[in-house]
C-alpha positions as a Markdown table, in Angstrom:
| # | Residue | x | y | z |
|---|---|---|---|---|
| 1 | Unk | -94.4 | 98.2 | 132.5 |
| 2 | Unk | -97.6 | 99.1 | 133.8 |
| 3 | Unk | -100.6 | 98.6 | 131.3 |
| 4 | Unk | -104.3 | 98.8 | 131.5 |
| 5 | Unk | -105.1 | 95.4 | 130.2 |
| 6 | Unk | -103.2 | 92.0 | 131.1 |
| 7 | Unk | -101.4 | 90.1 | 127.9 |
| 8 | Unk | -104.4 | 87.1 | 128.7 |
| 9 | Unk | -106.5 | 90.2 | 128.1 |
| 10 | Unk | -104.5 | 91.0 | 124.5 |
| 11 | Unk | -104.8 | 87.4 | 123.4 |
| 12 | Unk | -108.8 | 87.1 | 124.3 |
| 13 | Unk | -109.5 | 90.0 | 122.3 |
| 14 | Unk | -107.5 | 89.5 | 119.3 |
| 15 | Unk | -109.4 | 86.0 | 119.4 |
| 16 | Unk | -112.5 | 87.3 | 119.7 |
| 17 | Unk | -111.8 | 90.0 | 116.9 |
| 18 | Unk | -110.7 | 86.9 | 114.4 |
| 19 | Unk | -114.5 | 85.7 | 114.7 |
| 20 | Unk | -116.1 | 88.8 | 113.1 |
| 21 | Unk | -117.8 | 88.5 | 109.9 |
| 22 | Unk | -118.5 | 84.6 | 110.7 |
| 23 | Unk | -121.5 | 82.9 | 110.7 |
| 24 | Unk | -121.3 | 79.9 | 113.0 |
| 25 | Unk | -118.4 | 78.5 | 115.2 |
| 26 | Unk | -118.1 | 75.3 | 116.5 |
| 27 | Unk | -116.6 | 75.8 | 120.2 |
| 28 | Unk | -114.0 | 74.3 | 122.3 |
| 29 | Unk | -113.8 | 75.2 | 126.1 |
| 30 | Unk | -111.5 | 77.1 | 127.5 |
| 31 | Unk | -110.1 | 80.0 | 126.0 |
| 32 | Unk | -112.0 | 79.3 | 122.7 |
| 33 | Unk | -115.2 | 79.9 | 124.6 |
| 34 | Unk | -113.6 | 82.8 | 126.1 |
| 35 | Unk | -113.2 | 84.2 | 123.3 |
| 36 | Unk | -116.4 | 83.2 | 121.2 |
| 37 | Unk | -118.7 | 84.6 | 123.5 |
| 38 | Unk | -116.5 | 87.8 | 124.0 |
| 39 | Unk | -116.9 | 88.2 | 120.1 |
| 40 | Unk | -120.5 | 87.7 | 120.7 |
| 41 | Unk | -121.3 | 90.8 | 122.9 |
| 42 | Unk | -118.5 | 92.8 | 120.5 |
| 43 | Unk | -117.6 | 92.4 | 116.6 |
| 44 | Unk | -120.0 | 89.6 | 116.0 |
| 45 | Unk | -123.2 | 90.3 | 117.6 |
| 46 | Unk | -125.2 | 87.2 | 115.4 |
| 47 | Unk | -122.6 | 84.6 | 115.7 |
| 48 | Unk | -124.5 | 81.0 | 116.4 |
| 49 | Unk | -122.4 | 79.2 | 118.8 |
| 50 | Unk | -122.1 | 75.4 | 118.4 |
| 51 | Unk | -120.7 | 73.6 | 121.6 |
| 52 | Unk | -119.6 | 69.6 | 120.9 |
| 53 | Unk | -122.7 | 68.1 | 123.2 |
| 54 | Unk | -125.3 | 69.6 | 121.0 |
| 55 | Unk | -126.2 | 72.8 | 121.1 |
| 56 | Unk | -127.1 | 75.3 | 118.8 |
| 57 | Unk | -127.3 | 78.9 | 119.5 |
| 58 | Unk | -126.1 | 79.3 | 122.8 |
| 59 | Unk | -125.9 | 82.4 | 124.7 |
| 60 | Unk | -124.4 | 82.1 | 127.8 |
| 61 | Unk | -124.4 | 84.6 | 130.6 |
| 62 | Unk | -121.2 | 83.2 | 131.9 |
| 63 | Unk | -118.3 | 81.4 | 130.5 |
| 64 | Unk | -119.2 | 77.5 | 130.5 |
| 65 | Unk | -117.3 | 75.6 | 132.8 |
| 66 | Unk | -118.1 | 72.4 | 130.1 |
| 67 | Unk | -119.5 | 71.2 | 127.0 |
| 68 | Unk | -122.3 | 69.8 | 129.3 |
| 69 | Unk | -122.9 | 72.8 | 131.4 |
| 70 | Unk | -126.3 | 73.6 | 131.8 |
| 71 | Unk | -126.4 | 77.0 | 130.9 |
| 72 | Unk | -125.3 | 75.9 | 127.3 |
| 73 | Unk | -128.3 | 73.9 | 126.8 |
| 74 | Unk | -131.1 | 76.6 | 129.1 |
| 75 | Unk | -130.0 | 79.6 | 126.4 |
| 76 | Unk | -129.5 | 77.1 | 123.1 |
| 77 | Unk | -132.0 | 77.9 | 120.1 |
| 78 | Unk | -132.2 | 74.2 | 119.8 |
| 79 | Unk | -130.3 | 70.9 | 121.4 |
| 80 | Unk | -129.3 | 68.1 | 119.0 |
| 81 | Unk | -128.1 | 65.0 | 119.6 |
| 82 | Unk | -124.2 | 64.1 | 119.2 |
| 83 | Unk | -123.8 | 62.4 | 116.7 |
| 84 | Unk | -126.8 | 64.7 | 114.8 |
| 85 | Unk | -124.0 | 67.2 | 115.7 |
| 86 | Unk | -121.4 | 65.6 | 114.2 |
| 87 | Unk | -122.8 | 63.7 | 111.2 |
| 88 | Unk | -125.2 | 66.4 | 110.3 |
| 89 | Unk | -123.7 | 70.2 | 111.3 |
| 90 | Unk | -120.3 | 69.1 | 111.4 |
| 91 | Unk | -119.4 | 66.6 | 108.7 |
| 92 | Unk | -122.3 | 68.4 | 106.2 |
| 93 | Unk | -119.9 | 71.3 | 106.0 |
| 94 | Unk | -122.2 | 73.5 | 108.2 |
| 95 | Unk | -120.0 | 75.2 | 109.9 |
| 96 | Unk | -117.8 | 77.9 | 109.3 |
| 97 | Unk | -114.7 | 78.5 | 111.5 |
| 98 | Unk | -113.6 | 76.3 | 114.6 |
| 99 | Unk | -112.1 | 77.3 | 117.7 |
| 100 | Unk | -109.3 | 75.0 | 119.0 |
| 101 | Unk | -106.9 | 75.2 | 122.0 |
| 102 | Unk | -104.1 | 73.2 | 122.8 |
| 103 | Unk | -101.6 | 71.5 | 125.2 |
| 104 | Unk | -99.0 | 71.8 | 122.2 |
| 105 | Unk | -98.6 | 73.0 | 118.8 |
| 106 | Unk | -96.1 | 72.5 | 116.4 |
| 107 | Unk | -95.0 | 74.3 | 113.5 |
| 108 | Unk | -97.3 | 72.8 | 110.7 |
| 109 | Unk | -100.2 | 73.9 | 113.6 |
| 110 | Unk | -100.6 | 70.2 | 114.0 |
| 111 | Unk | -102.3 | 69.9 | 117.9 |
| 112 | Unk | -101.7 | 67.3 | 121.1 |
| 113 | Unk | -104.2 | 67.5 | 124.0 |
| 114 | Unk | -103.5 | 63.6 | 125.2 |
| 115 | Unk | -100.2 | 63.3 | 126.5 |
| 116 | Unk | -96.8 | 65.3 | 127.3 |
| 117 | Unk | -93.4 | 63.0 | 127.9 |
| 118 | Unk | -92.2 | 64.9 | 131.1 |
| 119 | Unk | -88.7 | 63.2 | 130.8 |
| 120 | Unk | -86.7 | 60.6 | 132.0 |
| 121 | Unk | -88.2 | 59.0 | 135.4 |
| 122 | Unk | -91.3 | 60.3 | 135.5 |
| 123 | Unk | -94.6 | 59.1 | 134.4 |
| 124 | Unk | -96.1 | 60.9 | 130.9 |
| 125 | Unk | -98.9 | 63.2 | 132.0 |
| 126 | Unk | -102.3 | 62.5 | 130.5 |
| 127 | Unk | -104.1 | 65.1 | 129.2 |
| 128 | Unk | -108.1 | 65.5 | 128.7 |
| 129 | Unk | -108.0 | 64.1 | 124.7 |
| 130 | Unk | -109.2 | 64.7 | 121.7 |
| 131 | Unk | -112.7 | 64.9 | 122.1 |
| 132 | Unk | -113.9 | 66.2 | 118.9 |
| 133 | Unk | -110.9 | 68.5 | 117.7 |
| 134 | Unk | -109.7 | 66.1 | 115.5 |
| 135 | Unk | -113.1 | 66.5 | 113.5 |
| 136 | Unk | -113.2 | 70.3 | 113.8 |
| 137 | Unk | -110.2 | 70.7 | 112.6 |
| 138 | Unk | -110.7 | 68.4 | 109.6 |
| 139 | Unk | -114.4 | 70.0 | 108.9 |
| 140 | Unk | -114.9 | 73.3 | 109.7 |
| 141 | Unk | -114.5 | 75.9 | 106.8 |
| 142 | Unk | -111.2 | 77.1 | 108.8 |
| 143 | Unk | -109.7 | 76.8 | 112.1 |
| 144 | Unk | -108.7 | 79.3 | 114.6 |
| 145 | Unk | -106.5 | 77.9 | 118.0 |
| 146 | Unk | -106.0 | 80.2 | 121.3 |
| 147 | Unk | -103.1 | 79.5 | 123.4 |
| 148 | Unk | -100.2 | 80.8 | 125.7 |
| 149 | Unk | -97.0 | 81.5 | 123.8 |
| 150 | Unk | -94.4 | 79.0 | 125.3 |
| 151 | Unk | -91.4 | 76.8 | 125.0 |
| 152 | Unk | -93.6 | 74.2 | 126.6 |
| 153 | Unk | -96.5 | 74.4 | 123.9 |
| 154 | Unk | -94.5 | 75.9 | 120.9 |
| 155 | Unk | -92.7 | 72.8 | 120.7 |
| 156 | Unk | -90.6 | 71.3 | 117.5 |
| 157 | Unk | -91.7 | 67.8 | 118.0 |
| 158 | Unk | -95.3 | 67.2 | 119.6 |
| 159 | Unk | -95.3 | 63.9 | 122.1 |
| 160 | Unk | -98.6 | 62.6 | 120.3 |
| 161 | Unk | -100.3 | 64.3 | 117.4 |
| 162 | Unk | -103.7 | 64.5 | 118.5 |
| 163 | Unk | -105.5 | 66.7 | 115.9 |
| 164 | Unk | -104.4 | 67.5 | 112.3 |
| 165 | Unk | -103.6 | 71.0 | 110.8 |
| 166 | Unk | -101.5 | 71.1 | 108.0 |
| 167 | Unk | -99.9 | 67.9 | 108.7 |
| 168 | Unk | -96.1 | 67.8 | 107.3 |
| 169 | Unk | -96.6 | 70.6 | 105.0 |
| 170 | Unk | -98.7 | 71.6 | 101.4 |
| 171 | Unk | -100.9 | 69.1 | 100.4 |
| 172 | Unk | -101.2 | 66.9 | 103.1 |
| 173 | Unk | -104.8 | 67.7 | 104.1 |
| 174 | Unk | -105.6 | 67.2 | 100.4 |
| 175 | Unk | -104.1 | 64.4 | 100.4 |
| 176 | Unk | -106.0 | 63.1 | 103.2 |
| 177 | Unk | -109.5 | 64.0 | 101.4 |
| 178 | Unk | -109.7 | 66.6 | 104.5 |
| 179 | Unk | -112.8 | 69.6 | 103.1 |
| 180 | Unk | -111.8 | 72.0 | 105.5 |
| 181 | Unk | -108.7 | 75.0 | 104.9 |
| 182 | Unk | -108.0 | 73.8 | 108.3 |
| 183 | Unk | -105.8 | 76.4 | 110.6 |
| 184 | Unk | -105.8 | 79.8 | 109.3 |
| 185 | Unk | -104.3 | 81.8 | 112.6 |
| 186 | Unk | -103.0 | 81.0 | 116.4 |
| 187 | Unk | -103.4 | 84.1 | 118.6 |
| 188 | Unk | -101.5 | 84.1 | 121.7 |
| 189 | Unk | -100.3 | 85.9 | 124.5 |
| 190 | Unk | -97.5 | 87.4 | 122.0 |
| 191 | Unk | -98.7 | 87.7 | 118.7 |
| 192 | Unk | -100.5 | 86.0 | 115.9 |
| 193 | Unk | -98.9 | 83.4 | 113.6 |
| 194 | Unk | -100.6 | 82.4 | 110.3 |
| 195 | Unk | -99.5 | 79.7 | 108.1 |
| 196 | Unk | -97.1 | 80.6 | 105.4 |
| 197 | Unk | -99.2 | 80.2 | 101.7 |
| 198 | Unk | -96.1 | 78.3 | 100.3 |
| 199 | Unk | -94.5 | 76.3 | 103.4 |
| 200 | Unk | -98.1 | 76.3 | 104.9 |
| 201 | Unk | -95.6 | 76.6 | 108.7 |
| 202 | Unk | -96.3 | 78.8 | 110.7 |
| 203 | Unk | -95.3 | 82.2 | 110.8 |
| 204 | Unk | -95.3 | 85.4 | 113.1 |
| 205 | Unk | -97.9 | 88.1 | 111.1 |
| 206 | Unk | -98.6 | 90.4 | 114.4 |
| 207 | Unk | -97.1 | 91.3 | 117.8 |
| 208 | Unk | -99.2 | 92.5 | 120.1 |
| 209 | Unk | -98.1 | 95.8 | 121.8 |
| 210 | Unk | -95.0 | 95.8 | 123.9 |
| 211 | Unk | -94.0 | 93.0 | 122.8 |
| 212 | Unk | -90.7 | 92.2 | 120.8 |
| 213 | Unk | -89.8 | 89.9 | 118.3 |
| 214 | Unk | -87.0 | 87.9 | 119.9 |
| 215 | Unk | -89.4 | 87.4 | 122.5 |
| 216 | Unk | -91.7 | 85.5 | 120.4 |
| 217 | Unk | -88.6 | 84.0 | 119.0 |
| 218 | Unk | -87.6 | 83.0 | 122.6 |
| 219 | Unk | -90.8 | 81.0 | 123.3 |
| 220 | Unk | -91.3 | 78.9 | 120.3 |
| 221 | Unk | -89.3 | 75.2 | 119.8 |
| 222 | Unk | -88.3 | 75.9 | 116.3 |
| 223 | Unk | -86.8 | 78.5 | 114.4 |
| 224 | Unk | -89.7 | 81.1 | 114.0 |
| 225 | Unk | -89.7 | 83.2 | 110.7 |
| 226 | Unk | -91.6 | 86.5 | 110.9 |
| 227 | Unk | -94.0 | 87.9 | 107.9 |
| 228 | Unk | -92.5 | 90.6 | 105.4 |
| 229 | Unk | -95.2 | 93.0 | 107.0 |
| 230 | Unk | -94.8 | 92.4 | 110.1 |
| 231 | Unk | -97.8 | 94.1 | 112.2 |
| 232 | Unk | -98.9 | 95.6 | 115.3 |
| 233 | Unk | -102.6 | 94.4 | 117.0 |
| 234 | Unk | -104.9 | 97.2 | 118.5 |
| 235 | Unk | -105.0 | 97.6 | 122.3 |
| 236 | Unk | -108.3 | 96.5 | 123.5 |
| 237 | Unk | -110.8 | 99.0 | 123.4 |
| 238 | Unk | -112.3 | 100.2 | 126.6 |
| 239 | Unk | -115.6 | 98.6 | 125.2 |
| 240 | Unk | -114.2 | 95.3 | 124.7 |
| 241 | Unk | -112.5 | 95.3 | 128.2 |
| 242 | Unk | -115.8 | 96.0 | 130.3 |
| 243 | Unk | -117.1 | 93.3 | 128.0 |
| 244 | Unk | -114.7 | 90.6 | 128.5 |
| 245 | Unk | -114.2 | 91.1 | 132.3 |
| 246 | Unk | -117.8 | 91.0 | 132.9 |
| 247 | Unk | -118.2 | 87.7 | 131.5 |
| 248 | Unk | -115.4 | 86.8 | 133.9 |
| 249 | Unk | -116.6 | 88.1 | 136.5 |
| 250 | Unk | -120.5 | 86.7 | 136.0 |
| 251 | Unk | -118.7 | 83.5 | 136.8 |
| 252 | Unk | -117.4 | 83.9 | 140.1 |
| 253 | Unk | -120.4 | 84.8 | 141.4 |
């Protein structure tokens, strides 16, 4: 099928589209900051970006290769110091949604970015860490995650639960004194999947166009259970489009 706009393409502007109406996200590189800053220059034209090394207010031209890339810091309405960042912003309750990726997610939204058993006879592989996801998650007023839709990340049983979302199921994060709702939507490739209110698992809400049902089905590790409405996302507009390549684009220059 030949479409105007790449399924990557879907999945960065639904992500984008989950930040309007917020305040301030904190933001994890990758396709987190993809999608920040696309929602930036579209729905959420005030959003104050908050990056893990400190700054506040960012702007970017480009898409940040890093937490510590300069151009963070050069367009920042302030820079603060780490643990400023995470005692103050971060732990005070400051912040209003963060924006997670992941290596692999299971069905409680629970995250792993450290390692991934690659089977009998070969060596695990190591993966970048938690850096400070497992405080995002646990602080933020709620969390959003961005990631490919795949057997390989949607997985029953995760290697090594690096971050937190819901834990086993209700209660947990209560139980764990944790002031955040914590994950409130993942927004893939496919669809979007929001956390059942009862079950608090995860559950398919949205397909994006073209896509089917049992395919979602086909690329998750456990048995997915649809919504009751089940929905269809927007195409991108031709607005959000221009916007999102250019920002691509300004960093292959």
């Amino acid at each position: 099928m030949t479409e105007a706009f790449s399924r990557d393409e879907l999945m960065e502007v639904n992500a984008a589209r989950a930040l309007a109406g917020a305040r301030t996200c904190f933001v994890g590189i990758g396709l987190p900051s993809t999608a920040a800053n696309l929602a930036r220059h579209t729905v959420n034209p005030g959003l104050v970006l908050l990056y893990e090394s400190g700054t506040i207010g960012s702007r970017p031209t480009r898409l940040p290769l890093s937490i510590g890339d300069g151009e963070l810091a050069e367009t920042a309405d302030a820079v603060v110091s780490v643990p400023e960042m995470f005692n103050y912003w971060l732990q005070g309750g400051r912040i209003d949604v963060g924006f997670l990726g992941a290596a692999q997610i299971d069905r409680f939204a629970n995250i792993n970015t450290t390692v991934v058993d690659r089977g009998a006879g070969r060596p695990a592989a190591r993966l970048p860490g938690a850096g400070g996801a497992p405080e995002i998650a646990a602080n933020c007023g709620r969390v959003l995650m961005v990631l490919r839709h795949s057997l390989r990340g949607f997985v029953r049983k995760l290697d090594f639960v690096t971050t937190l979302g819901h834990g086993s199921g209700p209660g947990d994060r209560a139980r764990l004194n944790m002031p955040g709702a914590g994950p409130v939507a993942v927004i893939t490739d496919l669809g979007i999947l929001r956390p059942d209110p009862a079950t608090a698992e995860l559950v398919l809400t949205a397909l994006h166009p073209g896509v089917t049902v049992e395919q979602a089905r086909a690329a998750t590790g456990w048995q997915l259970e649809t919504a009751a409405a089940l929905t269809t996302t927007e195409p991108p507009s031709a607005a959000e489009l221009t916007a999102l390549r250019a920002l691509k684009s300004a960093g292959r220059r």
